[in-house]
LOTI-572092 format. One line per 10 residues: for each residue x, y, z of N, C-alpha, C. Coordinates in steps of 0.2 Angstrom, whole numbers, plus 2048, in hexadecimal, padded with zeros to 3 digits. Layout:
X:Y:Z:X:Y:Z:X:Y:Z ~ ...
//
This chain:
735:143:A11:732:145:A0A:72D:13F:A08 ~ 727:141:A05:722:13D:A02:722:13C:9FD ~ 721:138:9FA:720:136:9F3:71A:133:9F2 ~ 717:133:9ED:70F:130:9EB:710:12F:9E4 ~ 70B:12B:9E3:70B:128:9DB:704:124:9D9 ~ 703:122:9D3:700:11F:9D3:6FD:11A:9CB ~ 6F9:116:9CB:6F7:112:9C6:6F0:112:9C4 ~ 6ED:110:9BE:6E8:10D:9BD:6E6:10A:9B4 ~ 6E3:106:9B8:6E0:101:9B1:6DB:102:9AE ~ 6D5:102:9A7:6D0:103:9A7:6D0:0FE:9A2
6CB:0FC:9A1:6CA:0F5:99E:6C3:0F6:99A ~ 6C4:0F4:993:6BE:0F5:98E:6BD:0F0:989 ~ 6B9:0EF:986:6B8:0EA:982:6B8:0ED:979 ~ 6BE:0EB:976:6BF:0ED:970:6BA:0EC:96C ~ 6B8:0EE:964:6B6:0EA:962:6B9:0E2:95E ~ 6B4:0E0:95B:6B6:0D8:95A:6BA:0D2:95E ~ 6B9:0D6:966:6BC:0D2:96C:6B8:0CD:96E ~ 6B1:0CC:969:6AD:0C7:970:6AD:0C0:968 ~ 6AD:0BB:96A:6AD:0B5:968:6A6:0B2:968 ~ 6A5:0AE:965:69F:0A7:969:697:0AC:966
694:0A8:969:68C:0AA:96A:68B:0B1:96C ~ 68F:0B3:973:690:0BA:976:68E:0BF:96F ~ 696:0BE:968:694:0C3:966:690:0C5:963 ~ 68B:0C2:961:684:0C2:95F:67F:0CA:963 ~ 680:0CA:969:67E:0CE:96F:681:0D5:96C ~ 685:0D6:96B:68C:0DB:968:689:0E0:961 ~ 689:0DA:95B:687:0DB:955:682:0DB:955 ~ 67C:0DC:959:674:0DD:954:675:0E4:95B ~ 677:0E6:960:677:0ED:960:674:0EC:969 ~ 672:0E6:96C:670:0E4:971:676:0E7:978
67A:0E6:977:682:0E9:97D:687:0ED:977 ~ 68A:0EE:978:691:0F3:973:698:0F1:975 ~ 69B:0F3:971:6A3:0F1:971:6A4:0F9:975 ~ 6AB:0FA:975:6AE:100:978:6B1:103:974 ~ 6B1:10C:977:6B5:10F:972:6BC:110:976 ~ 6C2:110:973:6C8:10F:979:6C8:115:97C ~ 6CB:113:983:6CB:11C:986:6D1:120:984 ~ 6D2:123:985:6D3:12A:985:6DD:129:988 ~ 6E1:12C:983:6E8:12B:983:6EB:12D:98C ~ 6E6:132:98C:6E6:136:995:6DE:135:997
6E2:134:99E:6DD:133:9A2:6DB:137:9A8 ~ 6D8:13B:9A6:6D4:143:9A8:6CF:142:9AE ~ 6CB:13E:9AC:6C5:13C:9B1:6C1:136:9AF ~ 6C4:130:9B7:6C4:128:9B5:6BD:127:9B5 ~ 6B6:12D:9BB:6B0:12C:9B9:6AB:130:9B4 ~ 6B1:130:9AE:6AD:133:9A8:6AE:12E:9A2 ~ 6B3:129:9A4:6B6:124:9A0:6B1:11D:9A3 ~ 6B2:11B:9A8:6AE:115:9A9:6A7:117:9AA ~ 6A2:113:9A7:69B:112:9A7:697:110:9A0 ~ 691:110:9A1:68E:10B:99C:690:10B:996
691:116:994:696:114:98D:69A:113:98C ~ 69F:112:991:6A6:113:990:6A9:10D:992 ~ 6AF:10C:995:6B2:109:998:6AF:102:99E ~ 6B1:0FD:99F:6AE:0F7:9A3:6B0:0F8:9A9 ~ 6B6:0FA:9AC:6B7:0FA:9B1:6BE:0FD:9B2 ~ 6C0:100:9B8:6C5:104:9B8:6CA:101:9C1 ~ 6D2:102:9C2:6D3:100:9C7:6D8:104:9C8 ~ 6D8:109:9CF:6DB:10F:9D0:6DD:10E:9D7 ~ 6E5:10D:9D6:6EB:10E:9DA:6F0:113:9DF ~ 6EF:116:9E3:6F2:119:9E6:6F5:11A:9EC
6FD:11A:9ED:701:117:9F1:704:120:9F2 ~ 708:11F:9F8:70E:123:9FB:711:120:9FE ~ 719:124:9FE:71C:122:A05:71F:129:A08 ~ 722:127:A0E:725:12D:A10:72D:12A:A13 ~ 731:12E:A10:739:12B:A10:73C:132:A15 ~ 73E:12E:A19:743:134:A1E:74D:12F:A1E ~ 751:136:A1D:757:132:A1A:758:12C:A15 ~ 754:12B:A11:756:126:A0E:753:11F:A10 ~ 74E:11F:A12:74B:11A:A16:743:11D:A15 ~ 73D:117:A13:738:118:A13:736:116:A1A
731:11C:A1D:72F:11B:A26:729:118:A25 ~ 725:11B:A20:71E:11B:A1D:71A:118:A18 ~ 715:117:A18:712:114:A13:70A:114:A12 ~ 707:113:A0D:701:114:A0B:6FD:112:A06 ~ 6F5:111:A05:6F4:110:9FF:6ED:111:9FF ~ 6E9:113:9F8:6E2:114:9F8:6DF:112:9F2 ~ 6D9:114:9F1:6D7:111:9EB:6D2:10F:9EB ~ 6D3:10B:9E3:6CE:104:9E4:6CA:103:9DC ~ 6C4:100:9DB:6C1:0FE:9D5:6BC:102:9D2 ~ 6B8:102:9CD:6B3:108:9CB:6B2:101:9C4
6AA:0FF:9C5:6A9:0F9:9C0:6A2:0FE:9BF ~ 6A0:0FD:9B9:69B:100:9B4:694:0FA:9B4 ~ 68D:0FF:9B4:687:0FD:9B2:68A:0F7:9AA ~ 683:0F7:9A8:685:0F3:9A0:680:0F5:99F ~ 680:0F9:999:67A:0FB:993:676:0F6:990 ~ 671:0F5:98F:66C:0F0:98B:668:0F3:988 ~ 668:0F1:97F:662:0F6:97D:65D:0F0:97C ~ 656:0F0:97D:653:0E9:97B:64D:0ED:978 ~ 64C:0EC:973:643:0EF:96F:643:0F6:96E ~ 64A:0F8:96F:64C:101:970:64A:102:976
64D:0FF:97B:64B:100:982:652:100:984 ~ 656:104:989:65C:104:98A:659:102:991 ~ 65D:0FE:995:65E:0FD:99C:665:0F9:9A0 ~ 666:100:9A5:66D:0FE:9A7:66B:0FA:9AE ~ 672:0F3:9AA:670:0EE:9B1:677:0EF:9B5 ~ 675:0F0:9BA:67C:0F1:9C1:681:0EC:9BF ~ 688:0E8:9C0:68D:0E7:9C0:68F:0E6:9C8 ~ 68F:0DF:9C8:692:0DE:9D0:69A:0DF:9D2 ~ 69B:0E4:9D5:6A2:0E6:9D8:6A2:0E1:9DE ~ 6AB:0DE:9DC:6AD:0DB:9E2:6AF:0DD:9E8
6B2:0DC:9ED:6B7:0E0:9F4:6BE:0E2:9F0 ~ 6C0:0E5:9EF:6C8:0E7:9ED:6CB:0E5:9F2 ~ 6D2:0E0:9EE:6D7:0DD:9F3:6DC:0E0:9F3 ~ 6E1:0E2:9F9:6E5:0E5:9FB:6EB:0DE:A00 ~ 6ED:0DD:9FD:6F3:0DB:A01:6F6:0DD:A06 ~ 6FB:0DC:A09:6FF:0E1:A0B:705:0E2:A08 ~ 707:0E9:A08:70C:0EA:A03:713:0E7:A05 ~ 716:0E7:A00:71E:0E1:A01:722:0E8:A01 ~ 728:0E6:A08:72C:0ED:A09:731:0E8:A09 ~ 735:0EC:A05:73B:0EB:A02:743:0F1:A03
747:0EF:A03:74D:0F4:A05:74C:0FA:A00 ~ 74A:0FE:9FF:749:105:9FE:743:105:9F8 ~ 73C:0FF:9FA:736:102:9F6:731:0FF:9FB ~ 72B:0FC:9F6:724:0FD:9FB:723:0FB:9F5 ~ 71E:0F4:9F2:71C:0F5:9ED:713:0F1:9F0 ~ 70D:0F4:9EF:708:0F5:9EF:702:0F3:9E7 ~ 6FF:0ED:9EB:6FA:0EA:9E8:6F4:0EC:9E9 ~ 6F0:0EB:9E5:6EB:0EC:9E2:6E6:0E9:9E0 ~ 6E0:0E2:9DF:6DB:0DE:9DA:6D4:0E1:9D9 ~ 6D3:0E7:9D5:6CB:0E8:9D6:6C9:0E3:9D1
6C1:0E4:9D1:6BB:0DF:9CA:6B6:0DD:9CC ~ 6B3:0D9:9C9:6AB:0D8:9CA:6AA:0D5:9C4 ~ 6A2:0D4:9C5:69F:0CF:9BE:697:0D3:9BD ~ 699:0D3:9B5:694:0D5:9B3:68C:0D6:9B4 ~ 688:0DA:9B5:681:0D8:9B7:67D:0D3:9B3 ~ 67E:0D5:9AE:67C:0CF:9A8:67E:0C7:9A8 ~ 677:0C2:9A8:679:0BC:9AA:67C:0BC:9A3 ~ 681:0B4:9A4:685:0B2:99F:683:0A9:99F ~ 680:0A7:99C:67E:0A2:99B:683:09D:999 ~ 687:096:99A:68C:095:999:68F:08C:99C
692:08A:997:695:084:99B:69B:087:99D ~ 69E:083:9A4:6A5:083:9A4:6A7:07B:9A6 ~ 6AD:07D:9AB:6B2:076:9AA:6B2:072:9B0 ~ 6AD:076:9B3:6AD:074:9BB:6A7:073:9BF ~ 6A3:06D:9C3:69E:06E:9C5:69B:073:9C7 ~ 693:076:9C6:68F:073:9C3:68E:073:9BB ~ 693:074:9B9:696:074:9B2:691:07B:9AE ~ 68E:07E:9B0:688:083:9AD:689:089:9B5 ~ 68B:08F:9B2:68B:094:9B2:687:09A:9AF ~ 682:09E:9B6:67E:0A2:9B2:67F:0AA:9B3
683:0AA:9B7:687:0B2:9BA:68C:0B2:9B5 ~ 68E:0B9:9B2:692:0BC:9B1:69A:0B8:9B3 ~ 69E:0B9:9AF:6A6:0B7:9B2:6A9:0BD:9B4 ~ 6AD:0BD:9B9:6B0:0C1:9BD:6B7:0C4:9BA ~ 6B7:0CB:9B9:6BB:0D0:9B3:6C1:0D3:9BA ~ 6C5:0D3:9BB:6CB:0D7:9BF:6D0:0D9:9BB ~ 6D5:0DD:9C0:6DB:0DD:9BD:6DD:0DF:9C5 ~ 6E5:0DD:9C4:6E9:0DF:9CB:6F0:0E3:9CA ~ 6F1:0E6:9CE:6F3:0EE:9CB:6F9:0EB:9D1 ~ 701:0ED:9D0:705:0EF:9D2:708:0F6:9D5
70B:0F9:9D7:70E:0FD:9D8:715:0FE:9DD ~ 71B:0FF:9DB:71E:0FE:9DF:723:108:9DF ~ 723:109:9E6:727:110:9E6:72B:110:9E9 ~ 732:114:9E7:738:113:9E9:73A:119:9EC ~ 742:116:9F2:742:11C:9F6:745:122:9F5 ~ 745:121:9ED:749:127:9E9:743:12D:9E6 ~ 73C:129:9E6:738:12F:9E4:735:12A:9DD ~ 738:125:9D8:735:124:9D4:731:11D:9D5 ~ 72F:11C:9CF:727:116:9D0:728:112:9CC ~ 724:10C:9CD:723:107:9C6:71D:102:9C7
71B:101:9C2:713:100:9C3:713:0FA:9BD ~ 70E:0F6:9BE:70E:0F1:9B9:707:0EC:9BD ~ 705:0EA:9B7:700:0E4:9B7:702:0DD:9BB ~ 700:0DB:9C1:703:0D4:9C3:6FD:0CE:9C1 ~ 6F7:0D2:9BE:6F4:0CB:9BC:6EB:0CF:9B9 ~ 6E8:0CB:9B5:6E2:0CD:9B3:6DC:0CA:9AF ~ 6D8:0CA:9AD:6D3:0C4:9AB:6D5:0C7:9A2 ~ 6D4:0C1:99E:6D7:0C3:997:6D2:0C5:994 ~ 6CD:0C6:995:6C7:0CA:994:6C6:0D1:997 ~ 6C3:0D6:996:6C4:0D9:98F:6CD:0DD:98E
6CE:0E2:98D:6D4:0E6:989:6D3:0EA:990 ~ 6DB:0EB:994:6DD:0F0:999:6E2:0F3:998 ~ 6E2:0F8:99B:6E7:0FE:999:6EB:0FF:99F ~ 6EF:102:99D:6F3:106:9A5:6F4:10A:9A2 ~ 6F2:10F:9A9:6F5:116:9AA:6F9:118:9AF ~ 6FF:11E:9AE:704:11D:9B1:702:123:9B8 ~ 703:127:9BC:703:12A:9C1:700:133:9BE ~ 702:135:9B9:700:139:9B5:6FA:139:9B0 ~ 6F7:133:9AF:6F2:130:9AC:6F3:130:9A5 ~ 6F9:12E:9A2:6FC:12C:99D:6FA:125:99A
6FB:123:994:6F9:11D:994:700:118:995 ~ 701:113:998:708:111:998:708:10A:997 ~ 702:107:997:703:100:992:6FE:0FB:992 ~ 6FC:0F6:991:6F7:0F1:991:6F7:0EB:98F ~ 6F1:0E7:991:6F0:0E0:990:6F1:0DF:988 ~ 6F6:0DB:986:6F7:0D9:980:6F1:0D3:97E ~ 6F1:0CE:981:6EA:0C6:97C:6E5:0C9:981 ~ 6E0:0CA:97C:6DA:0C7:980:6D7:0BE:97C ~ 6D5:0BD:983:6D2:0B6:982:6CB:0B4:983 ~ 6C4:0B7:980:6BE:0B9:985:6BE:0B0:986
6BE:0AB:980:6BA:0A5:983:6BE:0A3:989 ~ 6C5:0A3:989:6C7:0A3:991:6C5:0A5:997 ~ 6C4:0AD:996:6C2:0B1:99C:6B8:0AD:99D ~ 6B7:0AE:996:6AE:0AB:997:6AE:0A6:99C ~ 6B2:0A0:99C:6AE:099:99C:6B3:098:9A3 ~ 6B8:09C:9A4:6BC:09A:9AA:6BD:09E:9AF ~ 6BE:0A5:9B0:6BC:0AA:9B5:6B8:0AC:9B9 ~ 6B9:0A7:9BE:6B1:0A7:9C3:6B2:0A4:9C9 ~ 6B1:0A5:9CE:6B1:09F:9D4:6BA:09F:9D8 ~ 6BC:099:9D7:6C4:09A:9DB:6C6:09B:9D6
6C6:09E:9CF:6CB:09F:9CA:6CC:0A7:9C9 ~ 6CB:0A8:9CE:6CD:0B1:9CE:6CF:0B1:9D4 ~ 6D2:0B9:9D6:6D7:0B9:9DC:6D1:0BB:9E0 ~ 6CB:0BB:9E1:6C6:0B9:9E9:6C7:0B1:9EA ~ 6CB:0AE:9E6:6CB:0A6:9E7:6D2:0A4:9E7 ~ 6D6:0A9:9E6:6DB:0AA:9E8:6E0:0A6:9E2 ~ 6DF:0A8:9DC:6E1:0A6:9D7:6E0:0AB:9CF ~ 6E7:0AD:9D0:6E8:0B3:9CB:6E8:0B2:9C3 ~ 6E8:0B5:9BE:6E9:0B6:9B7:6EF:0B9:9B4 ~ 6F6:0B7:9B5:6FA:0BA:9B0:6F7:0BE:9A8
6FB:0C3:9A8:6FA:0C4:9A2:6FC:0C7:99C ~ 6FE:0C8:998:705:0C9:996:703:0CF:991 ~ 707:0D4:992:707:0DD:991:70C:0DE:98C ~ 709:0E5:989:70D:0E9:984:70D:0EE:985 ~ 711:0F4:982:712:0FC:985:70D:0FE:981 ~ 70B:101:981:707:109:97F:70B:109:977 ~ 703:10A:973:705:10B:96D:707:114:96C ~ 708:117:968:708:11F:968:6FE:121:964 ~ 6FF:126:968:6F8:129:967:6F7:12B:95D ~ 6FD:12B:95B:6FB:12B:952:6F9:124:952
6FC:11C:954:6FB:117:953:6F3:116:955 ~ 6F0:118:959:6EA:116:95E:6E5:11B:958 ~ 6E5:11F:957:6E0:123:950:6E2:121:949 ~ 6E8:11D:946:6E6:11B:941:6E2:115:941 ~ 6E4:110:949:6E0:10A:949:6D9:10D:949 ~ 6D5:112:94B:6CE:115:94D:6CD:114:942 ~ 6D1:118:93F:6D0:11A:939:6D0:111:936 ~ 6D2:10E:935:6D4:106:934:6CD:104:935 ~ 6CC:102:93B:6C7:0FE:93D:6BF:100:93D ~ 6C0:108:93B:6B9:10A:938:6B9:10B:931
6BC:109:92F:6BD:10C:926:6B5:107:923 ~ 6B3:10A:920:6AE:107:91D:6A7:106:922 ~ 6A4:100:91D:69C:0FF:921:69F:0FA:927 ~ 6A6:0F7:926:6A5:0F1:92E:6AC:0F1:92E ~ 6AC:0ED:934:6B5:0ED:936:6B9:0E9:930 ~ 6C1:0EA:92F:6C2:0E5:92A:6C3:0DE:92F ~ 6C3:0DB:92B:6C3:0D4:930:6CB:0D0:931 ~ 6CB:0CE:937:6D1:0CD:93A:6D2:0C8:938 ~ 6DB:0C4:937:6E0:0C1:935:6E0:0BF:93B ~ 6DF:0B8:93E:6E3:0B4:944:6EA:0B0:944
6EF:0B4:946:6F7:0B1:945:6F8:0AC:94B ~ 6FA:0A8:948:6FE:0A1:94E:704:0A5:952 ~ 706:0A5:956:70D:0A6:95A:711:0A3:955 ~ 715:0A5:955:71C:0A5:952:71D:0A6:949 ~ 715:0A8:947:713:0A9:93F:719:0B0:93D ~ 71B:0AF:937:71D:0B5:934:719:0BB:931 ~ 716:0C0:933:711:0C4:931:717:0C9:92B ~ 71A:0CD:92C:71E:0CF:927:727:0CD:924 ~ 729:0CD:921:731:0CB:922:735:0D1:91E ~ 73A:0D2:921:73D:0D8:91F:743:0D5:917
740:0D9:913:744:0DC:90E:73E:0D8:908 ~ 739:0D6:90A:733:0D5:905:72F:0DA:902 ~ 730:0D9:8FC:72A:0DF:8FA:721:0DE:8FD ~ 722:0E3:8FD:719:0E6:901:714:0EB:903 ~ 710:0ED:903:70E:0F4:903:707:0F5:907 ~ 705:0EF:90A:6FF:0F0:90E:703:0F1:918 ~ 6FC:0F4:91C:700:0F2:922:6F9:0EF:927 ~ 6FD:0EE:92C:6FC:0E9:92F:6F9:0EC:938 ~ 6F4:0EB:93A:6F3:0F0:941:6EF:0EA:945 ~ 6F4:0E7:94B:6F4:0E4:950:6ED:0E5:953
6EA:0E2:952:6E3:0E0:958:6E4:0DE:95E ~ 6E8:0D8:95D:6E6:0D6:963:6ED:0D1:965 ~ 6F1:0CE:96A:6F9:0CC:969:6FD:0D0:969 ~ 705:0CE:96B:70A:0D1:96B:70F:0CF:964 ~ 712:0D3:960:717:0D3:95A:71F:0D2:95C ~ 723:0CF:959:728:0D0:95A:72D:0D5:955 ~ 72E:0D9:957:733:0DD:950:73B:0DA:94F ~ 73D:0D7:94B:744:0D7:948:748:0DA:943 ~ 74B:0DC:943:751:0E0:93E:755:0DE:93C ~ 758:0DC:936:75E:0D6:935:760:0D1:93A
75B:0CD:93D:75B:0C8:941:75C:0C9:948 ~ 75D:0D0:94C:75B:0D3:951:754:0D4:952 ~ 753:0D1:95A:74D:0D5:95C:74D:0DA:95D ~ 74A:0E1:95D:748:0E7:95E:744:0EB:962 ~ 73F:0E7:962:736:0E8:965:733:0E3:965 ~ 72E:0E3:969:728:0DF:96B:723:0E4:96B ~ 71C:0E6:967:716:0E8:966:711:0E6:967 ~ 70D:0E9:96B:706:0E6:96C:701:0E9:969 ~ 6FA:0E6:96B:6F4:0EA:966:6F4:0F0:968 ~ 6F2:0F4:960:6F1:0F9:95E:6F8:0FC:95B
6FB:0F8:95A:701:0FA:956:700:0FA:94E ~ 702:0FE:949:702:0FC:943:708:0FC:941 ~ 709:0F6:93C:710:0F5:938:70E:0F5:932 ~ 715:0F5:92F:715:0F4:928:716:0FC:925 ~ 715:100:925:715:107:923:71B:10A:91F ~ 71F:107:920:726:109:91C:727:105:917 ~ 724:0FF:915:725:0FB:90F:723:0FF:907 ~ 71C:106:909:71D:107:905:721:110:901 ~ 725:10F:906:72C:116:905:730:112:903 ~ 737:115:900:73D:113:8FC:73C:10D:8F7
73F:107:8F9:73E:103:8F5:739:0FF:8F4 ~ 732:101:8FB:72D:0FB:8FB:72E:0F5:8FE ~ 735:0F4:902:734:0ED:904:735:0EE:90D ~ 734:0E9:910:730:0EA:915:739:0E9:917 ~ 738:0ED:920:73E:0EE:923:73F:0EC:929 ~ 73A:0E8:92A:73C:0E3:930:739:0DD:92F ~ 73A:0D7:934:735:0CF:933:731:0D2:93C ~ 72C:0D1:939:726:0D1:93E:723:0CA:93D ~ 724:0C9:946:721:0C0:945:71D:0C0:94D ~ 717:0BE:94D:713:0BD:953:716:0BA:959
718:0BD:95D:719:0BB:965:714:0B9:96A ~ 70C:0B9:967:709:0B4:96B:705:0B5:965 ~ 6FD:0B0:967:6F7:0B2:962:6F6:0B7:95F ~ 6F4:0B8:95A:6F3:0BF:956:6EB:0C1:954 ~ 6E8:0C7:954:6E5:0C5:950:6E6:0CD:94C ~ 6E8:0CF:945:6EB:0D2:941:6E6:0D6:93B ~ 6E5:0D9:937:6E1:0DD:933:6E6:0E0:92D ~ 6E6:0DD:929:6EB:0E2:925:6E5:0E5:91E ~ 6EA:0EB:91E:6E4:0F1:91A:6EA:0F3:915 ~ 6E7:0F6:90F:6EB:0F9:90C:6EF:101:90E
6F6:102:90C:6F8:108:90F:6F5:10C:90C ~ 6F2:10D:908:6ED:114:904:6E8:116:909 ~ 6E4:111:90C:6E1:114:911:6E0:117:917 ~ 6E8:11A:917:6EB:11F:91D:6ED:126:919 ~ 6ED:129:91C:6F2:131:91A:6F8:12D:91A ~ 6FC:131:913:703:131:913:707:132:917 ~ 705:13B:919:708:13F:91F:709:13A:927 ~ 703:136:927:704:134:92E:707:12D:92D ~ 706:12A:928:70B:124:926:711:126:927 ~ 714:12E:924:71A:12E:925:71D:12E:92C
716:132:931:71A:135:937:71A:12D:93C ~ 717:129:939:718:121:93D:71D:11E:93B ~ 721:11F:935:726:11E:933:72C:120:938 ~ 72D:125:936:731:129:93B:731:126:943 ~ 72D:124:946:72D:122:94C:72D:11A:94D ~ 72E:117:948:730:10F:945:735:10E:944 ~ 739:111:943:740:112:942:744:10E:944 ~ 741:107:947:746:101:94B:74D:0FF:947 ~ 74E:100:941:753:0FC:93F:759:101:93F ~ 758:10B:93F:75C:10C:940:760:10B:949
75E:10A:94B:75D:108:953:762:103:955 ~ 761:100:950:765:0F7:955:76C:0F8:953
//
């Protein structure tokens, strides 16, 4: 019997992701932010390129199991990194993007799996001007953008796929084998990724990037943050929460809500954990049904960086149907 499966990451740049001087280049309309990709993933070369997506990493493994035993194994693939648009005097010009070698290890066989690595990326065509930390202390290339993809297949037919490491620059997604979204880079850090991504500090230099993940928001959550963050003439402006800050506490009256940017949330219930949330989550929704007080304590699980809106500026309807799938505290 064969089995096959597979993974991929696509990596974008949110808006209000770039810090420093960079976002200067951003805001007068010189390079652009991203629009997030698409819940499903239909076609990865209609998604990654100048207007879309930065860079995509596409995984594909088999094996082949006779009695109960994997005889076989395989894997293919690889990177797809994007031009970068430049508009200058109303002149648009696309500068190439240097793609690295894709690393493949060799895969780790195990009593009844095979799990199979992955590291694509490259660095931007656009020089990046810049100190770092390390001689020659000035940096004129671009920093080097990766992600490295997992996949492990089991001799039963099922999978499991996860991120083992990736630059904290920009926002990556996973997608499952069906091209589902199934979860993503929770912090981004550009002046991190800026000032230190380059050289032996990436896995051509054989030195990886942890990076810590969250699931997949629901596709209502992902459109009312679209609705949120374009509401008016500019983005509303983000709230930065310290790790272990209390962003909501349950049983307080309240009626605004609260839509994760950027970080992971912790959910509590009468003093039970519940959940861990990452960006593009919205909370607070339910404070303003029954009696208005808030029905959980929401408290930052790493850096935040937060937006809170008032709840009139959603449909009620769709408030309500995010409620219903919030329902943590019936649960514990």
């Amino acid at each position: 019997m064969r089995y096959e499966s597979s993974v991929t990451s696509v990596s974008w740049i949110p808006s209000a992701a770039i810090s420093g001087v960079t976002k200067t280049t951003f805001e007068i309309g010189v390079t652009h932010y991203d629009d997030p990709p698409p819940d499903s993933l239909l076609d990865l070369d209609a998604i990654v390129g100048p207007d879309g997506a930065r860079f995509a990493n596409e995984l594909h493994a088999w094996i082949t199991v006779e009695g109960g035993r994997i005889v076989e194994f395989g894997q293919s693939g690889g990177g797809k990194i994007s031009t970068s648009k430049v508009k200058l005097g109303g002149i648009v010009v696309l500068v190439p993007a240097k793609a690295f070698p894709d690393l493949r290890p060799e895969p780790e066989v195990g009593a009844g799996f095979v799990r199979f690595r992955q590291t694509a990326g490259g660095r931007p065509g656009l020089p990046s001007p810049r100190l770092v930390r390390e001689a020659p202390y000035v940096k004129i290339q671009g920093p080097t953008v990766w992600t490295t993809l997992a996949l492990t297949l089991y001799a039963d037919g099922t999978a499991s796929r996860e991120f083992v490491g990736a630059t904290t620059f920009p926002r990556h997604w996973l997608y499952d084998d069906h091209g589902m979204l199934a979860g993503k880079s929770a912090v981004i850090d550009f002046k991190e990724w800026y000032h230190r991504a380059y050289g032996t500090h990436t896995p051509w230099g054989d030195e990886e990037t942890p990076i810590a993940t969250a699931e997949a928001e629901t596709s209502l959550e992902r459109r009312l943050s679209t609705i949120i963050m374009r509401h008016g003439e500019s983005a509303p402006k983000a709230t930065r929460v310290k790790r272990g800050a209390t962003i909501f506490v349950e049983g307080e009256a309240g009626d605004d809500l609260a839509l994760v940017l950027d970080g992971a949330v912790d959910v509590d219930v009468a003093g039970e954990f519940v959940a861990q949330l990452g960006p593009g989550s919205v909370l607070g929704e339910r404070a303003g049904q029954g009696t208005g007080t808030r029905t959980a304590t929401v408290t930052a699980a790493t850096d935040c960086r937060i937006v809170h809106v008032r709840r009139s500026l959603l449909d009620d309807d769709d408030l309500l149907e995010l409620s219903s799938g919030h329902r943590r505290e019936d649960r514990t």
